[in-house]
C-alpha positions in Angstrom: 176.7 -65.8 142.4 176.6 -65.1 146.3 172.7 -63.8 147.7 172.7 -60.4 149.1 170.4 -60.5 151.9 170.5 -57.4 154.2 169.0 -57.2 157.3 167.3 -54.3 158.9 169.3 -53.8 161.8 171.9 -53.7 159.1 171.0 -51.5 157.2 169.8 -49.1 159.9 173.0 -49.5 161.6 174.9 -47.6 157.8 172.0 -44.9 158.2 170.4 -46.8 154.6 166.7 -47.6 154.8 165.3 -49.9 151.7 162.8 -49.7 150.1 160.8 -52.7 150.6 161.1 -55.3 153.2 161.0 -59.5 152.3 158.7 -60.9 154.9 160.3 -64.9 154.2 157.7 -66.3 157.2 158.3 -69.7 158.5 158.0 -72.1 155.7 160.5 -69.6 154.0 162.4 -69.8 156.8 162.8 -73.7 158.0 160.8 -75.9 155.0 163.4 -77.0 153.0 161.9 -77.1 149.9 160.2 -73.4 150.4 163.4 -72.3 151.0 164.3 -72.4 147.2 161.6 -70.2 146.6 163.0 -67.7 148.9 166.0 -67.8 147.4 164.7 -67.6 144.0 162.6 -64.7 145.1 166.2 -62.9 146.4 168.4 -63.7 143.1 165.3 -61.8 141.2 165.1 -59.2 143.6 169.4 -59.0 143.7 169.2 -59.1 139.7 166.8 -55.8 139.6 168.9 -54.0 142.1 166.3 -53.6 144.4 166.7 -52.3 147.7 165.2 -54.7 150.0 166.2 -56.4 153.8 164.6 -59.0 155.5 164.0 -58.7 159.6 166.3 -62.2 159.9 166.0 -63.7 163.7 163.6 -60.5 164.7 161.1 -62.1 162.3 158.4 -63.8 164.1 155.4 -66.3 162.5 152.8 -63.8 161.0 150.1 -65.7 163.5 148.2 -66.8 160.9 148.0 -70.5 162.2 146.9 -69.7 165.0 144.0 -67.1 164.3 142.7 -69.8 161.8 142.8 -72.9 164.4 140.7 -70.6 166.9 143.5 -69.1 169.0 143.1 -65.3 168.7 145.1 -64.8 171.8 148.5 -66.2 170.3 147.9 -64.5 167.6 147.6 -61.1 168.8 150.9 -61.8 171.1 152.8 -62.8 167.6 151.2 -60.3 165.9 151.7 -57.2 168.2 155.3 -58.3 168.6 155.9 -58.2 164.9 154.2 -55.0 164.3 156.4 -53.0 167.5 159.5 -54.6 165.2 157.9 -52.9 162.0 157.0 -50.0 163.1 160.2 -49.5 165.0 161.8 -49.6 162.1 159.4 -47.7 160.1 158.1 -50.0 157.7 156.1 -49.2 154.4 155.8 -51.9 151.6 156.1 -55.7 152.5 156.3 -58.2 150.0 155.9 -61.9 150.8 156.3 -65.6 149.1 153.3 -66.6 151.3 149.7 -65.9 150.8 148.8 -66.8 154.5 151.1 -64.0 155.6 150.1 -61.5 152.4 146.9 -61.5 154.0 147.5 -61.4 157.9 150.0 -58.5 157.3 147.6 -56.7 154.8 144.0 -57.1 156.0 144.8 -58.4 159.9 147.4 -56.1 161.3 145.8 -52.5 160.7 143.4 -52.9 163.3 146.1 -53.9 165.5 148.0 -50.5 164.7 150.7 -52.0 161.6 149.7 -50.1 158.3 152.0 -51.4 155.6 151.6 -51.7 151.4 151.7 -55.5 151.1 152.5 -57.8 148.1 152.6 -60.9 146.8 155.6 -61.9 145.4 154.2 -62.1 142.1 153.3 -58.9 142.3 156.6 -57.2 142.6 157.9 -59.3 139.9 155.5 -58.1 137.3 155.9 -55.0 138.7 160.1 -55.3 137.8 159.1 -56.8 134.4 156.8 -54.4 133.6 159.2 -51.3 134.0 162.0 -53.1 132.2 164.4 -54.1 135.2 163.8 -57.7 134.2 163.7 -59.4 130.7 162.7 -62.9 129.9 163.3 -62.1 125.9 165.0 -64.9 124.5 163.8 -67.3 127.1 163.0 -71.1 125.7 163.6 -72.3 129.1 160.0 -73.9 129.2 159.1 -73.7 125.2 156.6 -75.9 124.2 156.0 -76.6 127.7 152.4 -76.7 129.2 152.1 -74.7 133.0 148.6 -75.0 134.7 148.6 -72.6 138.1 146.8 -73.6 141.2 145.2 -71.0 143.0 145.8 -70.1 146.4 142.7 -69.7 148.5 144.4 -66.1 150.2 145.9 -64.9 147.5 143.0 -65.7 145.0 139.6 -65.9 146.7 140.7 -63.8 149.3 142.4 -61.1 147.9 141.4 -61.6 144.5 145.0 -61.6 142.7 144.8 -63.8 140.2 146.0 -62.1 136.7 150.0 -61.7 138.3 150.6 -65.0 138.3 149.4 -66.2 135.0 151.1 -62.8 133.3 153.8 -64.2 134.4 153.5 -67.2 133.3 152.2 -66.3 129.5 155.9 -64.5 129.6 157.6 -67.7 129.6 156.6 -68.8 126.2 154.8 -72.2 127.7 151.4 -72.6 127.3 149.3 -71.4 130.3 146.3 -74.6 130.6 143.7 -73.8 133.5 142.4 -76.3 135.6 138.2 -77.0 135.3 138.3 -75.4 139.0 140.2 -72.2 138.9 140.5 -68.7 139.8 137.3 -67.4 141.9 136.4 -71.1 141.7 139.4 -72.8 142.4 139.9 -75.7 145.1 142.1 -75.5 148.0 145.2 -77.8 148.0 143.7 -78.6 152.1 146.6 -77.0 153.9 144.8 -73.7 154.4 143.3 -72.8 157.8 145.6 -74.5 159.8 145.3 -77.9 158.3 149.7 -78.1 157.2 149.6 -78.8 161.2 147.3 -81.6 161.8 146.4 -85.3 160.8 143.6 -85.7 158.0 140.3 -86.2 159.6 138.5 -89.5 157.9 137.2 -89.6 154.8 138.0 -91.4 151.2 139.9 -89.5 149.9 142.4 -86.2 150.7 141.9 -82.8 149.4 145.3 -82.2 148.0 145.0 -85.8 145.6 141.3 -84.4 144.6 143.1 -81.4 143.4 146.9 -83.1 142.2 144.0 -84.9 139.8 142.6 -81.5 138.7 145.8 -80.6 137.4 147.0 -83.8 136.1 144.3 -83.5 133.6 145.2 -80.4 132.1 148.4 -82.3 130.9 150.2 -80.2 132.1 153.9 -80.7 132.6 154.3 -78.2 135.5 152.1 -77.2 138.3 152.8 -73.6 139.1 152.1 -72.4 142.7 152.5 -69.4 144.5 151.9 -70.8 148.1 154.9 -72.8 150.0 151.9 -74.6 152.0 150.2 -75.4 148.3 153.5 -76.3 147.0 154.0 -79.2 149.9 150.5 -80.1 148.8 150.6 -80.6 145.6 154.3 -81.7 145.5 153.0 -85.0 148.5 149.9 -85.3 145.1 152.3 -85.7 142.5 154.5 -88.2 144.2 151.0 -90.1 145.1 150.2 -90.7 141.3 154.0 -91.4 141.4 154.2 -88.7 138.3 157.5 -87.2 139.5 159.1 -87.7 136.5 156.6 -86.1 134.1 155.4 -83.4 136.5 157.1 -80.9 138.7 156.1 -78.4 140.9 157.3 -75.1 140.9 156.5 -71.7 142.2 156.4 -68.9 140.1 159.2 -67.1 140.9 161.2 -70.1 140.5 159.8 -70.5 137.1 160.9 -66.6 136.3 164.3 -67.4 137.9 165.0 -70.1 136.3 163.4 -68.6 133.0 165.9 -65.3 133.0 168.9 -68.1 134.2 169.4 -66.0 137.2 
């Protein structure tokens, strides 16, 4: 099955305007592992029928790196930028696979003049579940399977979304096991706040492996995330246990994709 993937300036140019817009940002865009994720989120959002277009090569970084390493200047430039592109084309509801850009583009750019309904990803896809335009019945995909879910710090602490996710997850028919440290107290995987971008500082030991260990002693034979920067975290924890075999990291929408064999 080919991905649809219609940009704005596409479907302004037939006189269509969608419904939502897919912010992918810029592990979305260029990680190659996040990519999957994007495109798991599009054959979900294809399946349903919804009417969605991403802004392609007008997309810019949301400017959340930089706001959290100190530079508010950059920021605003990135940010401003993106918000003249949204508003130009009259933007309402956002959804995005990235909790650093959920909560830019939801708490960050109003008081720079972009007003927008913004999502998480997991959001929308309870949301599709939930009035029937997508159906996991039947699914034994992950049976039997145990799926712990790490919380991301902007998507959980932040913004406190933390029932999506694991809904979604109970609809796979796995067993949902919680880490000792999770939802309101849940560790960050230590790519938050700018961190992806730089060397560790010294210490004995790295966040990320702290936390891989949380959720290798749930058992659990996948570690659902909802984060593309947790993802690279805990995916670089796994492989330093050297569990690859017995434990794979996924993000939820892959998890539903692959679930409903889309």
């Amino acid at each position: 099955m080919s991905l649809q993937v219609p940009t704005m300036a596409e479907m302004i140019a037939k006189g269509e305007s969608p419904d939502i817009l897919f912010w992918v940002g810029c592990s979305g865009s260029f990680d190659d592992r996040a990519k999957k994720i994007t495109k798991a989120v599009v054959k979900i959002l294809n399946h349903c029928n919804v009417s969605f277009a991403v802004l392609g090569t007008e997309e810019s970084c949301s400017g959340d790196p930089a706001k959290r390493a100190g530079n508010e200047f950059t920021y605003q430039m990135q940010a401003m930028m993106n918000i003249q592109i949204l508003n130009g084309y009259e933007v309402k509801k956002i959804v995005t696979a990235c909790p650093h850009c959920f909560n830019t583009l939801k708490n960050e750019y109003p008081e720079l003049g972009g007003n927008y309904e913004v999502i998480h990803h997991t959001q929308l896809i309870q949301d599709l579940i939930n009035q029937g335009k997508l159906s996991l019945e039947k699914n034994e995909t992950f049976k039997g399977k145990k799926i712990t879910f790490h919380d991301p710090c902007y998507l959980g602490r932040a913004n406190d979304v933390y029932e999506a996710p694991r809904k979604l997850i109970e609809k796979l028919d796995a067993e949902l096991v919680e880490m000792k440290r999770c939802k309101s107290k849940g560790l960050c995987c230590g790519a938050g706040g700018a961190q992806m971008f730089k060397e560790a500082e010294k210490g004995n030991k790295e966040i990320n492996i702290e936390r891989t260990e949380d959720a290798i002693e749930t058992a659990a034979h996948y570690i659902a995330t909802g984060c593309p920067f947790c993802n690279t975290m805990m995916t670089d924890g796994v492989k330093n246990f050297e569990k690859e075999d017995n434990i794979k990291v996924l993000d939820v929408a892959e998890l539903i994709a692959n679930a409903a064999e889309l």
